[in-house]
C-alpha positions as CSV (number, residue, x, y, z in Angstrom):
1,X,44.0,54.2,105.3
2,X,46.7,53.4,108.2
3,X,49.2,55.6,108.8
4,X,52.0,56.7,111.2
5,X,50.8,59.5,113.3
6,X,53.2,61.5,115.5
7,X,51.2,63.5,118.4
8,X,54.0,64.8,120.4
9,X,57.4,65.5,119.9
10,X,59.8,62.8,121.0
11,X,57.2,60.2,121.3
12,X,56.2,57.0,119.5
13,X,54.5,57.0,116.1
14,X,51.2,55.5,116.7
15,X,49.1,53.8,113.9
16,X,45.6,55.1,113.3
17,X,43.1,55.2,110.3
18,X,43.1,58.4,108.6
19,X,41.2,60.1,106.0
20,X,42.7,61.4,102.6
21,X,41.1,64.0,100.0
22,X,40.8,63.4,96.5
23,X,43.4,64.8,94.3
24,X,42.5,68.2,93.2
25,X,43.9,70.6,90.9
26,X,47.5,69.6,89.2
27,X,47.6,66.8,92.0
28,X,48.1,63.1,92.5
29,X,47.2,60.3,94.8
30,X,49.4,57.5,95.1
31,X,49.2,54.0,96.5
32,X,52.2,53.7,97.8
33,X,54.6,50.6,98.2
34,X,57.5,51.6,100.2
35,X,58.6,54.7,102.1
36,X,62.3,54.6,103.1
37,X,63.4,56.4,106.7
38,X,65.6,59.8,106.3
39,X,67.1,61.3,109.4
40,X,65.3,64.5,108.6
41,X,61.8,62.6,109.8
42,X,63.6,61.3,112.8
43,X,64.8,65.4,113.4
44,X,61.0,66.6,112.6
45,X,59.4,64.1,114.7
46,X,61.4,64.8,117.6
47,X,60.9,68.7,116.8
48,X,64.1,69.9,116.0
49,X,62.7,72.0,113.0
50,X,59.0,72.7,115.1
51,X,56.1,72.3,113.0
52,X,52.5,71.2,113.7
53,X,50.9,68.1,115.3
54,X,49.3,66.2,114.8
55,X,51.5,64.7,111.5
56,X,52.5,62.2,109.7
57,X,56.4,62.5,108.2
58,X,58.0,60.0,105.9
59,X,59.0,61.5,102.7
60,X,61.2,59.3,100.7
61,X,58.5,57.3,98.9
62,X,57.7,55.1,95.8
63,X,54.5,53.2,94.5
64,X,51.9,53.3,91.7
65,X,49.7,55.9,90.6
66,X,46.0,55.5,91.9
67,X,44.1,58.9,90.7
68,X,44.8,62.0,88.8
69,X,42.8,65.5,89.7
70,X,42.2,68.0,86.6
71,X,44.8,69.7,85.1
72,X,47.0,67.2,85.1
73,X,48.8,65.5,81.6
74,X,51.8,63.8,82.4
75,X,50.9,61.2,84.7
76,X,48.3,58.3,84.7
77,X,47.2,55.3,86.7
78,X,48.9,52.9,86.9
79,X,52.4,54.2,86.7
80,X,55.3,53.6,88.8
81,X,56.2,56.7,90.4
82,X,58.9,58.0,92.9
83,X,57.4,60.5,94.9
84,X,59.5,63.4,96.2
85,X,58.8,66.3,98.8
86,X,60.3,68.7,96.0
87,X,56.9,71.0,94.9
88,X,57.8,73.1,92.3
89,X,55.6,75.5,89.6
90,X,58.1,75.6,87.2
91,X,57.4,79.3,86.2
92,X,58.6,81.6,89.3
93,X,62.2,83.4,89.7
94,X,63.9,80.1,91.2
95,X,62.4,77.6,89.3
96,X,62.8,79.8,85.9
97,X,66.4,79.4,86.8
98,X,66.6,75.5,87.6
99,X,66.2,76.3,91.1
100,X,63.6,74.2,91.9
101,X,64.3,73.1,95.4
102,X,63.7,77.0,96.1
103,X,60.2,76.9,94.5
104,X,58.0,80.3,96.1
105,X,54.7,79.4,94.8
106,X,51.9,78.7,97.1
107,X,49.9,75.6,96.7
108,X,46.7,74.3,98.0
109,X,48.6,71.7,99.7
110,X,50.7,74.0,101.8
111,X,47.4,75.5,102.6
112,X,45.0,73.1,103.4
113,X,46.3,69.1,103.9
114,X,44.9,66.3,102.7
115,X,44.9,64.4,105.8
116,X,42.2,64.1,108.5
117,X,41.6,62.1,111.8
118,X,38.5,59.9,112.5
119,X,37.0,63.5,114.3
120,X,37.6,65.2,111.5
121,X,41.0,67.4,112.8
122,X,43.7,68.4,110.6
123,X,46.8,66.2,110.4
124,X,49.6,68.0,109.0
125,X,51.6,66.6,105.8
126,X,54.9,66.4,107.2
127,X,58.1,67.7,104.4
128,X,55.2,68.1,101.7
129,X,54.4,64.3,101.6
130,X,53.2,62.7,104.9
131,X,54.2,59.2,103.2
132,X,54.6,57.0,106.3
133,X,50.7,56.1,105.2
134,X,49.7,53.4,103.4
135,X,48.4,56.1,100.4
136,X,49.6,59.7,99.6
137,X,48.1,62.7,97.9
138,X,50.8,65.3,96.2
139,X,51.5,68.0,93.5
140,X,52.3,66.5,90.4
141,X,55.9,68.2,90.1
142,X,56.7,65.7,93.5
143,X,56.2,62.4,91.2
144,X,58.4,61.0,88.7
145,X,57.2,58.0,86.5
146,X,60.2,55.8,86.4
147,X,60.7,52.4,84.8
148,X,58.2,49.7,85.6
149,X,60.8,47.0,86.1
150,X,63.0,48.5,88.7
151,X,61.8,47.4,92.4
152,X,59.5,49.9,94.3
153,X,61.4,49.7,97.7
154,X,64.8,49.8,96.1
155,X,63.0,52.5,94.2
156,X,61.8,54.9,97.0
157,X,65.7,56.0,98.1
158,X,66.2,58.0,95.1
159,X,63.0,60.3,96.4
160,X,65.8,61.6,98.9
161,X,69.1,59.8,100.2
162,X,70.2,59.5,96.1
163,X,69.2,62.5,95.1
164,X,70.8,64.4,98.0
165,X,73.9,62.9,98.4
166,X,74.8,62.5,94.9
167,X,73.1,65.8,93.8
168,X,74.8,67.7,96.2
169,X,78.2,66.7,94.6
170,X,77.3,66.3,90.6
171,X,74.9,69.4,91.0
172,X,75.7,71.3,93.5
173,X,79.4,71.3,94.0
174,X,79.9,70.3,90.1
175,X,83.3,68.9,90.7
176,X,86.1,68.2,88.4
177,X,87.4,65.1,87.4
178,X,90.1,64.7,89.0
179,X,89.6,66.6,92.3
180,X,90.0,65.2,95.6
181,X,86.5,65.2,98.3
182,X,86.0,64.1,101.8
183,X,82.6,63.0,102.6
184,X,81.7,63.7,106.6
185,X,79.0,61.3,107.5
186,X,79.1,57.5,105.8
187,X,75.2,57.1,106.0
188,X,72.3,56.8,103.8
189,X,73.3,60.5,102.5
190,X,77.1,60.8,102.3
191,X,77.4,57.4,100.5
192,X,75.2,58.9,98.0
193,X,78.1,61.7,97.7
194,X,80.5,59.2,97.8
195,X,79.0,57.3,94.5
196,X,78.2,60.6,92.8
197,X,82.1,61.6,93.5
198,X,82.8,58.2,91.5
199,X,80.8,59.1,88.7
200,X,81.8,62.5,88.1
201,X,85.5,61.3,88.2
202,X,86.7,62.5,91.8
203,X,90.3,61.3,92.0
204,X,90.6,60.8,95.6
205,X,87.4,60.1,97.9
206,X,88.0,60.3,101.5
207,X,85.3,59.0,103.5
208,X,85.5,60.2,107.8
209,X,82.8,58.7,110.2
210,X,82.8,57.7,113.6
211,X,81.9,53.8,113.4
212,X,84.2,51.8,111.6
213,X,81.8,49.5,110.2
214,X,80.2,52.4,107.9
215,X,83.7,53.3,107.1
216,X,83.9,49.6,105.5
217,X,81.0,50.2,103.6
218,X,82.1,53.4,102.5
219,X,85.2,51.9,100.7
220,X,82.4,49.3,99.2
221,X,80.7,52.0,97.5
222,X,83.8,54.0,96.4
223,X,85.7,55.9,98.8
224,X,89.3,55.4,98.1
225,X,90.4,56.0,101.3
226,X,89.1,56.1,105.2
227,X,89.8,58.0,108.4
228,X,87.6,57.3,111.6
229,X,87.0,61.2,113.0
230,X,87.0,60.2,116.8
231,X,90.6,60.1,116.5
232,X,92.5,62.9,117.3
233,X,94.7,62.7,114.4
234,X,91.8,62.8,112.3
235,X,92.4,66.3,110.0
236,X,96.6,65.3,110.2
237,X,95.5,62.0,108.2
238,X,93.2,63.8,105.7
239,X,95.3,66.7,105.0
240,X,98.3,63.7,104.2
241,X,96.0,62.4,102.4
242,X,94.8,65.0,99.8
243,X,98.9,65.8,99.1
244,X,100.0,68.4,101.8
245,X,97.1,70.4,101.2
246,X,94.2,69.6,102.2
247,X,91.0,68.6,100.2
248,X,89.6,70.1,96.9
249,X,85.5,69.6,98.3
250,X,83.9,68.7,102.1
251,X,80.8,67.2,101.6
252,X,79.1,67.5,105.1
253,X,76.3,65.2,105.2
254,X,75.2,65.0,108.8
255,X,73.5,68.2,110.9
256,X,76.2,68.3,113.5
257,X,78.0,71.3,114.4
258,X,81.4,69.8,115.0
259,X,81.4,68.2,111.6
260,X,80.8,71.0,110.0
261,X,83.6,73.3,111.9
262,X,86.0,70.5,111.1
263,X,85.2,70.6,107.6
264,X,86.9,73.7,107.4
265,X,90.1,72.3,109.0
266,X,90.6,70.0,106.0
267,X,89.6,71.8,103.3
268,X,92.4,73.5,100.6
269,X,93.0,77.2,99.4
270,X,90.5,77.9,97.1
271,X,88.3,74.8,98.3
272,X,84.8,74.4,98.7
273,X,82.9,73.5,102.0
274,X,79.0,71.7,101.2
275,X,76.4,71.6,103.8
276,X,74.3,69.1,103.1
277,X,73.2,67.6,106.4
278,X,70.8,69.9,108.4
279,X,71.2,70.6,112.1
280,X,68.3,71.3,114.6
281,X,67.2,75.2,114.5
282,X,69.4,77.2,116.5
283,X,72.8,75.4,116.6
284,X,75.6,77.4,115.0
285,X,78.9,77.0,113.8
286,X,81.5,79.1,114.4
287,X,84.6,79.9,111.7
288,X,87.0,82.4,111.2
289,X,85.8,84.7,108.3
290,X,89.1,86.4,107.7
291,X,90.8,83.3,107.2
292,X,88.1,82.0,105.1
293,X,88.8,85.1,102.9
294,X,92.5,85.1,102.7
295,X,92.4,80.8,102.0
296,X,89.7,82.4,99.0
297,X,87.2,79.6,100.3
298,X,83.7,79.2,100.0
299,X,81.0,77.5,102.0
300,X,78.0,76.5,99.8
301,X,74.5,74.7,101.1
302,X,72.8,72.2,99.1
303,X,68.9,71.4,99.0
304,X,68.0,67.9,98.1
305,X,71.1,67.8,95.6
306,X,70.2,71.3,94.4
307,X,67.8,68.3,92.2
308,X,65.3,68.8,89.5
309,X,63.0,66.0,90.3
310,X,62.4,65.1,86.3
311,X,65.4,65.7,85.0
312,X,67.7,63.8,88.1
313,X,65.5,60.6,89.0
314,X,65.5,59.4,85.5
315,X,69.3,59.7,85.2
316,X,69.7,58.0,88.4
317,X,67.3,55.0,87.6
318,X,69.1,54.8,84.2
319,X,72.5,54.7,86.2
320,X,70.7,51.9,88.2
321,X,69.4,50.4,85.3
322,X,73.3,50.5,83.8
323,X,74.6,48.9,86.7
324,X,76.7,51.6,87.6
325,X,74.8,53.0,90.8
326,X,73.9,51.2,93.9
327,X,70.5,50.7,95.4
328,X,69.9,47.7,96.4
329,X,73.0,47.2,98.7
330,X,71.8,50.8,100.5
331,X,68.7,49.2,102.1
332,X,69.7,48.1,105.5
333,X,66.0,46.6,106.7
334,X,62.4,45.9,105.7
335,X,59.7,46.6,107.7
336,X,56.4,46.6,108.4
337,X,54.1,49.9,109.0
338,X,53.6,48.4,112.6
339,X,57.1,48.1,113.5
340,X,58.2,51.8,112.4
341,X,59.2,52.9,115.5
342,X,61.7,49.8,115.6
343,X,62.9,51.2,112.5
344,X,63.4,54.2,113.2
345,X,65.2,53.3,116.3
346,X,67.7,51.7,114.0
347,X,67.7,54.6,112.8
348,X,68.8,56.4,115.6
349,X,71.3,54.6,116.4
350,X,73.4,54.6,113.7
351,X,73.0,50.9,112.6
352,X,71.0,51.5,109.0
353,X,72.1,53.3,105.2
354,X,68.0,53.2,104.7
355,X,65.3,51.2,106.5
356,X,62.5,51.0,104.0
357,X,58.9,50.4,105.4
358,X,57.0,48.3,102.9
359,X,53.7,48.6,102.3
């Protein structure tokens, strides 16, 4: 099969012919028809987070089920499947409590990979999935049959973006109708947040990024309001905004320090602060923690949505399905394995919601 092989951090994805296992035990291989670019591949392919190489990343995938290995019941060939980097055992202390992103079992895939070069090396399955490759092999809690009829590329953003960005408010955060939100960050992420603000009733959806034309799409997805945060009135207008007080939920959805120190600045007594986005290891933010106390605020990080792959990618498709959640308007581009690097230079520079590579 072709994949997308990163070699060395920084540098082009080449595409070679790799080698994939059969499914084992309580795993899946998938055919896969689309496999939509997150910043987090861009951040793991240019080693922000380490990691081995060789690899292949991509982890936001979709496509039809091609084998089953033993043990496994609730999946067949020929399904349409979203395929998630979300492993889970569904029996340990976090999963036992819904925890799922959190999972601590270990799993033959986290020991051995599935992939192999033409000599035979290891190539490391970047976030659980390596799914920038024409096929993929996975643990069965990663894949979620959804409904035949709903478009595979369209399809492959609720593996991640969707189920981040509107997890992270309806799950993590669980906010109020009726509350008011800013959303840091109007990309493929934070305008999940912003239409899973919508949906759980948010009564005021602020939406602060630096270009003005993903401000315009934020308002198209549901903010209610929108403040660019390269000007230096930025926190004056959102604490106006939100009544005098500042907001009720911050929903940081990109890894950047300074967004998430200024998150702090417009957030309300008693308000809650959401790191979503993930920085490269080693940067910190900086706050003050007696202030933090005496406001009685709280900082809270979210996981993929704090999801449950089975229980959240149905709702969303459903929500799809209903009309009332956006997918197809989220994918910025379509492109060939080949021209992945062009992609993901999009990517990069802040031009795409999601560039899907179609298989």
């Amino acid at each position: 099969m072709k994949a997308a092989v990163c070699r060395a951090f920084g540098q082009p994805l080449t595409i070679e012919e790799l080698s994939i296992a059969d499914p084992g035990v309580g795993e899946v291989k998938v055919r896969l028809a689309a496999c939509a670019i997150c910043h987090s591949d861009v951040t793991l392919a240019e080693g922000g987070w380490g990691g081995d190489l060789p690899a292949v990343y991509g982890h936001e995938a979709s496509g039809i089920v091609e084998s089953v290995g033993p043990g496994v019941s609730n999946l067949q060939q020929g399904d349409h499947v979203v395929v998630t980097l979300i492993r889970s055992c569904g029996h340990c202390h976090y999963c036992s409590q819904s925890v799922e992103t959190q999972c601590e079992a270990d799993f033959q895939l986290d020991r051995q990979s599935p992939l192999a070069d033409e000599t035979g090396q290891n190539v490391a399955q970047g976030l659980n999935s390596g799914a920038f490759a024409q096929q993929v092999v996975v643990e069965q809690s990663q894949v979620c049959v959804i409904p035949s009829d709903i478009p595979l590329d369209v399809a492959s953003i609720l593996a991640c973006g969707v189920l981040t960005g509107f997890g992270a408010v309806a799950n993590t955060a669980n906010i109020k109708p009726g509350c008011t939100i800013a959303v840091v960050g109007c990309g493929g992420v934070g305008i999940n947040s912003i239409q899973g603000a919508v949906h759980c009733g948010a009564s005021r959806i602020i939406a602060l990024d630096l270009l003005d034309e993903k401000l315009e799409l934020a308002r198209l997805f549901g903010a209610t309001h929108t403040v660019n945060s390269a000007q230096s009135t930025c926190t004056a207008q959102v604490i106006e905004l939100s009544g005098g007080r500042g907001v009720d939920y911050v929903f940081v959805t990109v890894g950047v320090k300074a967004a998430i120190e200024q998150s702090l600045d417009i957030l309300a007594k008693a308000g809650t602060a959401v790191i979503v986005g993930m920085p490269a290891s080693g940067v910190l933010a900086e706050y003050d923690p007696g202030e933090f106390a005496a406001k009685g605020q709280s900082l809270v990080g979210s996981k993929m949505g704090s999801a449950s792959v089975r229980r959240d990618i149905p709702k969303l498709a459903a929500l799809y399905q209903a009309g009332t959640l956006k997918l197809d308007e989220l994918v910025s581009g379509r492109y060939a394995l080949e021209d992945i690097n062009d992609a993901i230079a999009s990517v990069k520079r802040g031009e795409a919601l999601r560039n899907v590579v179609i298989f």
